[in-house]
C-alpha positions as CSV (number, residue, x, y, z in Angstrom):
1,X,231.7,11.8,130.7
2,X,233.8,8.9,132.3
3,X,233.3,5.7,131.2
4,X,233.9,2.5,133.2
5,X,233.9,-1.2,131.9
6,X,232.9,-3.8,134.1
7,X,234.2,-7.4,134.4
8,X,232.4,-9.9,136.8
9,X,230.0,-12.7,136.6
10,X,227.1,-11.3,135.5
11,X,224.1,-13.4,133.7
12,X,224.8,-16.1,135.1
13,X,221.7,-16.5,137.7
14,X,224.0,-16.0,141.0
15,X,222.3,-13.5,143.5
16,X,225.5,-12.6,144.8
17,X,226.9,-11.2,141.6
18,X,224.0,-9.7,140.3
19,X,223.9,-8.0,143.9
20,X,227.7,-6.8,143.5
21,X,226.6,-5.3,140.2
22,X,223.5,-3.6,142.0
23,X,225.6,-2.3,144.2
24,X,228.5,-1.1,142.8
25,X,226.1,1.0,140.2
26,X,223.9,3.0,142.8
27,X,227.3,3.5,144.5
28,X,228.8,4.7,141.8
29,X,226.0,6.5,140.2
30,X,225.1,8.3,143.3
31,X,229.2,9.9,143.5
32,X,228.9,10.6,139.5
33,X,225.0,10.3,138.3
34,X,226.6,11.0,134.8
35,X,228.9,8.4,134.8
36,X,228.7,6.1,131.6
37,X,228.5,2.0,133.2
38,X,229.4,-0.9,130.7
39,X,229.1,-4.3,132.2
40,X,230.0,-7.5,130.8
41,X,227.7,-10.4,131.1
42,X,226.4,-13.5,129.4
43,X,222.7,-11.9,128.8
44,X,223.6,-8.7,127.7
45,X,220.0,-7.5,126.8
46,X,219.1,-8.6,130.1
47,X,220.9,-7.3,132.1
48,X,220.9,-4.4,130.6
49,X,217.2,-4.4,131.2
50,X,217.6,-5.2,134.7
51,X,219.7,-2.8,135.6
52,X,219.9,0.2,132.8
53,X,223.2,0.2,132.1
54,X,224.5,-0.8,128.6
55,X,226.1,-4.6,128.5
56,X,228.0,-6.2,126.2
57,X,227.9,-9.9,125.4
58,X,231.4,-11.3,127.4
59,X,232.2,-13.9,125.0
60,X,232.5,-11.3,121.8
61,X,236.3,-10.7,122.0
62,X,235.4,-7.8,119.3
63,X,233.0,-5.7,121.3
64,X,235.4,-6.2,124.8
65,X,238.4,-5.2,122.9
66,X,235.9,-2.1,121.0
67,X,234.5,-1.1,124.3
68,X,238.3,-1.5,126.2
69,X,239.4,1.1,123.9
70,X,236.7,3.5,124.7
71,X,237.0,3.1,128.8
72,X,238.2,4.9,130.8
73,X,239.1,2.5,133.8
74,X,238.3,-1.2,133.5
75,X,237.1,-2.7,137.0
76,X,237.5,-6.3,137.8
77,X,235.3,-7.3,140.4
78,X,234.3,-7.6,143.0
79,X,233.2,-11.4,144.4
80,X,235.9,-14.9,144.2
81,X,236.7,-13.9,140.3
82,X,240.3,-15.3,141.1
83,X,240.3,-18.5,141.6
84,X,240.8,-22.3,140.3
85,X,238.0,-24.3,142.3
86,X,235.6,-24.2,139.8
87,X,237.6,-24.4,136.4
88,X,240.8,-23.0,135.0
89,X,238.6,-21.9,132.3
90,X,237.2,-18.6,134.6
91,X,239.9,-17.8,136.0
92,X,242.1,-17.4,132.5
93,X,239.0,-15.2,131.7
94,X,239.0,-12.8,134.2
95,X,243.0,-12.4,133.9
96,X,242.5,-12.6,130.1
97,X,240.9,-9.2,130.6
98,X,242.7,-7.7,132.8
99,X,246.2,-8.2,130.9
100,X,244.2,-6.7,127.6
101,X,242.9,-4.0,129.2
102,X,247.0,-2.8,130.7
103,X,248.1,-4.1,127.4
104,X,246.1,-0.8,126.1
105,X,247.4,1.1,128.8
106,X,244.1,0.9,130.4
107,X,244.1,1.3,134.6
108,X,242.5,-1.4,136.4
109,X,241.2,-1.7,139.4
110,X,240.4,-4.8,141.4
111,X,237.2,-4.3,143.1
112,X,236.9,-5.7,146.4
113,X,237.8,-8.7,145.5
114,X,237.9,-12.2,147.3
115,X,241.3,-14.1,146.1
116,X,241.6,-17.7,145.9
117,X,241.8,-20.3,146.5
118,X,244.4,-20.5,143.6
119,X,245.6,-23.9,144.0
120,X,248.0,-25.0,140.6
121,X,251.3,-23.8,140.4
122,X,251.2,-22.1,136.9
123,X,247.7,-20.5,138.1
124,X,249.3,-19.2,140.9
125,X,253.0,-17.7,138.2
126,X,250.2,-16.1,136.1
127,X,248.0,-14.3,138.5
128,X,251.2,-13.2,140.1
129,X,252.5,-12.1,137.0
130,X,249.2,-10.5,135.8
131,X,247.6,-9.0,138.7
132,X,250.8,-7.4,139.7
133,X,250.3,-5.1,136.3
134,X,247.1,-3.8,137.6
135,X,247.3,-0.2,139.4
136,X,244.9,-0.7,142.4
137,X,243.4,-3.6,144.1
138,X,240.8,-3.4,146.9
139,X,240.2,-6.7,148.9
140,X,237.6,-8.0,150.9
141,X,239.1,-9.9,153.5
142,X,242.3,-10.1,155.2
143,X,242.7,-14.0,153.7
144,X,242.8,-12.4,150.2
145,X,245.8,-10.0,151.0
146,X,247.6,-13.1,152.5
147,X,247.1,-15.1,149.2
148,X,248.5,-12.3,146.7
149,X,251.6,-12.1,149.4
150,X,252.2,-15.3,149.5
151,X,252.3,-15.9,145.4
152,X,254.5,-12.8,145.1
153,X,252.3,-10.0,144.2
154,X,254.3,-6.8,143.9
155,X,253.2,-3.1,142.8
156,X,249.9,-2.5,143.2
157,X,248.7,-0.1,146.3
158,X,246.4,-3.1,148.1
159,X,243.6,-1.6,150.6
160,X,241.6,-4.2,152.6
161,X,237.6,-3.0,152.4
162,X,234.5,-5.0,152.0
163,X,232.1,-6.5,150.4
164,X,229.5,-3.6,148.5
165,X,226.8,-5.6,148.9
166,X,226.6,-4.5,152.8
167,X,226.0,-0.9,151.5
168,X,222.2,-2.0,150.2
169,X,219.5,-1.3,151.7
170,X,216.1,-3.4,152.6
171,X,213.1,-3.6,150.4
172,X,210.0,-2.8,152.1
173,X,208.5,-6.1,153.9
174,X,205.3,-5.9,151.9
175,X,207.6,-7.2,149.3
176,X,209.1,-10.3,151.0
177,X,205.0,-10.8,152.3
178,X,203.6,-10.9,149.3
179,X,206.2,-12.9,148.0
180,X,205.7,-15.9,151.1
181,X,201.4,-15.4,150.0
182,X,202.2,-16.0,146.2
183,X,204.5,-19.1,147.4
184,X,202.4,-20.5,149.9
185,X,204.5,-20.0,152.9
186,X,203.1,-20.2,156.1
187,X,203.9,-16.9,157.4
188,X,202.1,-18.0,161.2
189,X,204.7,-20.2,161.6
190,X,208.7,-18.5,162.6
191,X,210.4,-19.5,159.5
192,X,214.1,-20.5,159.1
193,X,215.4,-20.0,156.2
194,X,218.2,-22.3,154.5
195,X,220.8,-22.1,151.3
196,X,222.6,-25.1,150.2
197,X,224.6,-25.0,146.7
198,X,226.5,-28.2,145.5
199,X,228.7,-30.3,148.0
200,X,231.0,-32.7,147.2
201,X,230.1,-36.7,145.9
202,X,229.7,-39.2,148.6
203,X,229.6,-36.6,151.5
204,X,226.9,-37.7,154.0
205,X,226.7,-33.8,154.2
206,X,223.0,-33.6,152.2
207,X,221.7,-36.7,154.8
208,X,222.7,-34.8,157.9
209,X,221.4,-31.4,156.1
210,X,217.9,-33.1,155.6
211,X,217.5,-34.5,159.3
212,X,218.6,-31.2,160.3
213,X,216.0,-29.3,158.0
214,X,213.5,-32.3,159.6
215,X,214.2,-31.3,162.9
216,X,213.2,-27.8,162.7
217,X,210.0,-28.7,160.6
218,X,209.1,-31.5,163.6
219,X,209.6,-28.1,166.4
220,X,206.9,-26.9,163.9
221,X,209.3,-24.1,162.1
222,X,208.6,-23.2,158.7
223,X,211.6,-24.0,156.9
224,X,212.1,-22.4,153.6
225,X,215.0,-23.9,151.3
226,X,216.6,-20.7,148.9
227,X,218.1,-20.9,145.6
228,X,220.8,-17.9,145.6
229,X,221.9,-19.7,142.3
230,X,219.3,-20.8,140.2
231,X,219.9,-23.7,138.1
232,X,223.0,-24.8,141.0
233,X,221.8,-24.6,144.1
234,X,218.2,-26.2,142.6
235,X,219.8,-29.4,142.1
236,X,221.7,-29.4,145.5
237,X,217.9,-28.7,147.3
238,X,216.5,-31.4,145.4
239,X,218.2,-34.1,147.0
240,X,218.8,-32.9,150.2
241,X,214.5,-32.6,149.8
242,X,214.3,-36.0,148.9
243,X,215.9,-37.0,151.9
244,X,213.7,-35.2,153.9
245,X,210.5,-36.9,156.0
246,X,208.6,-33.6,157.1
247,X,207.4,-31.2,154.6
248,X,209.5,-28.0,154.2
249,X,209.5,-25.5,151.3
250,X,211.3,-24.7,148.2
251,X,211.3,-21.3,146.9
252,X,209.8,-21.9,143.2
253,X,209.6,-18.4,141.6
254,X,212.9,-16.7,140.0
255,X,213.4,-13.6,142.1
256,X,216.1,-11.1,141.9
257,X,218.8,-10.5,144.0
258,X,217.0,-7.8,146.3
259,X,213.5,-9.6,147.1
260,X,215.8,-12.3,148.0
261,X,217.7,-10.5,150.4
262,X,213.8,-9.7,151.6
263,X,213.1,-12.9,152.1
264,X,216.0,-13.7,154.2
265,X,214.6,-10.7,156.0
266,X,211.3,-12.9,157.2
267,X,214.0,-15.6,158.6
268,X,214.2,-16.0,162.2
269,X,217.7,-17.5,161.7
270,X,219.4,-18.2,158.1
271,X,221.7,-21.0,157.5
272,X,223.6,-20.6,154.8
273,X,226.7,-22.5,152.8
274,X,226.7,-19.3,150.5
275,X,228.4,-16.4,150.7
276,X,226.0,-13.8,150.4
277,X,223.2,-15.6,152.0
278,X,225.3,-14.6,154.9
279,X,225.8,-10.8,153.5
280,X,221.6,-10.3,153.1
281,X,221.1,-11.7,156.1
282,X,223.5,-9.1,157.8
283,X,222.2,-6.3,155.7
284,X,218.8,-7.4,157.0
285,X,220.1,-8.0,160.6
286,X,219.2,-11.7,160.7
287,X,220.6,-14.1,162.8
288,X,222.8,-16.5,161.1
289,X,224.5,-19.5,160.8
290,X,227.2,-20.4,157.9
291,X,228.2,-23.6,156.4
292,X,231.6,-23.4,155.5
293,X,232.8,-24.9,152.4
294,X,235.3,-22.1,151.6
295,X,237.3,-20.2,153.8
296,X,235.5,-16.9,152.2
297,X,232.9,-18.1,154.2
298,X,234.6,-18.2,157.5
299,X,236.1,-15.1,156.9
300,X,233.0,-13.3,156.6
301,X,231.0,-14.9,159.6
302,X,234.5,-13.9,161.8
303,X,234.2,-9.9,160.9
304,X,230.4,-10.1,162.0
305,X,231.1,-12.9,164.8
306,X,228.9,-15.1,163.9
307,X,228.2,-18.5,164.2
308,X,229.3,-20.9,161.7
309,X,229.8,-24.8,161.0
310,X,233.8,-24.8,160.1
311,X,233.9,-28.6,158.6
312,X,230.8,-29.8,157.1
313,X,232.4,-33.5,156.6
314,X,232.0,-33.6,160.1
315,X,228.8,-32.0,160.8
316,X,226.9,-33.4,163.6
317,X,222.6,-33.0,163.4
318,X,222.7,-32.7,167.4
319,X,225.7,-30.5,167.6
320,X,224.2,-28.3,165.0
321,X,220.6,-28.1,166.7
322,X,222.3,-27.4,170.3
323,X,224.3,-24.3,168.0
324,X,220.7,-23.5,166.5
325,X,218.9,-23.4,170.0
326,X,221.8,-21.1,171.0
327,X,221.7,-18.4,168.2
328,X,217.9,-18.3,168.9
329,X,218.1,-17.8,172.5
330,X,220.8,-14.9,171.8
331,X,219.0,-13.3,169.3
332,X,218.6,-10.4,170.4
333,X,222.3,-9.8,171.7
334,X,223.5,-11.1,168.4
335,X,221.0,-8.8,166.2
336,X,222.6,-5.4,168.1
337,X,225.7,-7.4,167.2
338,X,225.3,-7.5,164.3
339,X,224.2,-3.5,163.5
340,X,227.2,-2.5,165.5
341,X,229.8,-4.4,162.8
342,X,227.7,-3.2,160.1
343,X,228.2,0.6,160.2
344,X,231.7,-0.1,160.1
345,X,231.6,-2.7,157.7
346,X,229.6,-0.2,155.2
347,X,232.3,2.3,156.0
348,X,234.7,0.5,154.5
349,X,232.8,-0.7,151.4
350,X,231.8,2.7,150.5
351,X,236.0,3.3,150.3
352,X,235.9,1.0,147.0
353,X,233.6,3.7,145.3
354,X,235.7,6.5,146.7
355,X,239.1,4.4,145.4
356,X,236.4,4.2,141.6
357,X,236.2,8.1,141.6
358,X,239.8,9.0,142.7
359,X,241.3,6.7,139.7
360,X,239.0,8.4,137.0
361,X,240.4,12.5,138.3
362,X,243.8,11.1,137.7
363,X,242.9,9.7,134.4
């Protein structure tokens, strides 16, 4: 039996990840149901739980370096594990593993992974100098490819696939119904759905947010504000909320990653500033429009053509309703869109799986 460690950012309470690790199991499971999962993560019993894989606790250096030993390919991935944006700290991490895991001669595989940014000089010498060991990397987005090229990458076979979230499927709608009875959503209403996660300090970005969000709720749309990262994106809500004179909603109960995605589902149109806000809403064909505060972002709304806001500094409430008016009067158009990118789009996710099984024959 094959045995593959995991390395992403797992118990932390961000839908996306927790969807990546979905994903990327069912995948994988359904090319090799035997096929022995470990996954890192900072709740190992829960996810475990979650999930039914086995999980180690990332921070014991004795278990990874145990369980390292014991793999048979170590995946890093997928999701913005490279990067210096939000602290040195994760991205020494995430290469810390990597270099242990070739130190034992283990292969590794990045997973469709989004690069970057990676902004330091030294960051940049030591991913170069790191990633370059690996023996496959599979990238998301063009942007990504560009980034390893232009810190010097070398070695490594790089193939350009996608996200593997796009390969889930739907929950049934009951789900997402019952959810909007428990909450109190008002599901007579059309109901736009909206993601916000922290935004820089003395940005008018949260004012403009809120007399957009009052806006809709004055055309008499329900709009429903969603927490893809719990205790993060909470915060973020709360203020653009308190800025807000009409009465919108705020997703209360902790959901995972799939009734989420269901929710978005019940969205007329979903605005979004994360990532994969913008991935459930293409996986449940919804209309959307993305808030770009990282050029991930952009990257993803351009395979799907989609409709996005490029500098939020200079986000306009008008300009932005005239954009909202448009999306809903091309819905339709959009929606077929939409499936037609998809099927390719899946196509090439499902090649990270296939890339998963063909490293583990030549092992």
């Amino acid at each position: 039996m094959s045995r593959v460690l995991i390395s992403g950012y797992h118990g932390y309470g961000n839908c996306g990840d927790e969807a990546i690790l979905v994903a990327m199991i069912r995948n994988l499971r359904q090319r090799q149901p035997e096929l022995d999962l470990v996954a890192l993560s900072k709740l190992p019993e829960q996810t475990a739980r979650l999930y039914g894989i086995r999980c180690i606790n990332r921070f014991n250096l004795f278990s990874i370096i145990k369980e390292l030993h014991q793999a048979d390919l170590v995946i890093s991935g997928g999701g913005s594990l490279l990067q210096d944006v939000t602290s040195n700290r994760s991205l020494y991490y995430y290469l810390g593993i990597i270099l242990l895991a070739r130190l034992m001669r283990k292969p590794v595989m990045l997973y469709a992974n989004g690069i970057g940014p990676i902004k330091r000089s030294y960051n940049r010498s030591i991913t170069r100098n790191i990633v370059s060991r690996v023996n496959c990397i599979t990238l998301r987005d063009r942007e990504s490819q560009t980034l390893l090229d232009s810190i010097g990458v070398e070695g490594p076979p790089v193939q350009i696939t996608a996200d593997p979230v796009l390969t889930m499927s739907p929950l049934p709608g009951e789900r997402a119904e019952s959810i909007c009875k428990a909450e109190g959503i008002d599901t007579s209403k059309i109901m736009v759905g909206i993601s916000v996660r922290p935004w820089k300090t003395g940005s008018d970005f949260y004012d403009k947010l809120a007399a957009i969000a009052d806006s809709l709720a004055a055309r008499g749309y329900e709009v429903l504000f969603m927490p893809l990262h719990q205790h993060d994106d909470l915060r973020a809500i709360r203020q653009v909320q308190a800025l807000c004179t009409r009465k919108t909603h705020l997703l209360q109960g902790q959901y995972n990653a799939e009734e989420i995605m269901a929710l978005i589902g019940q969205s007329r149109v979903f605005i979004s500033m994360r990532l994969h806000g913008l991935v459930f809403a293409a996986v449940e064909r919804v209309p959307m429009i993305g808030l770009v505060y990282d050029p991930k972002v952009q990257s993803f709304l351009d395979s799907l053509q989609q409709a996005g806001v490029s500098n939020l500094d200079s986000l306009e409430t008008d300009l932005f309703l005239q954009l909202f008016d448009q999306v809903m009067q091309d819905r339709e158009r959009i929606i077929a869109g939409i499936e037609e990118k998809m099927q390719s789009l899946r196509e090439l996710a499902s090649q990270n799986d296939k890339i998963v099984m063909e490293m583990l024959e030549m092992n």
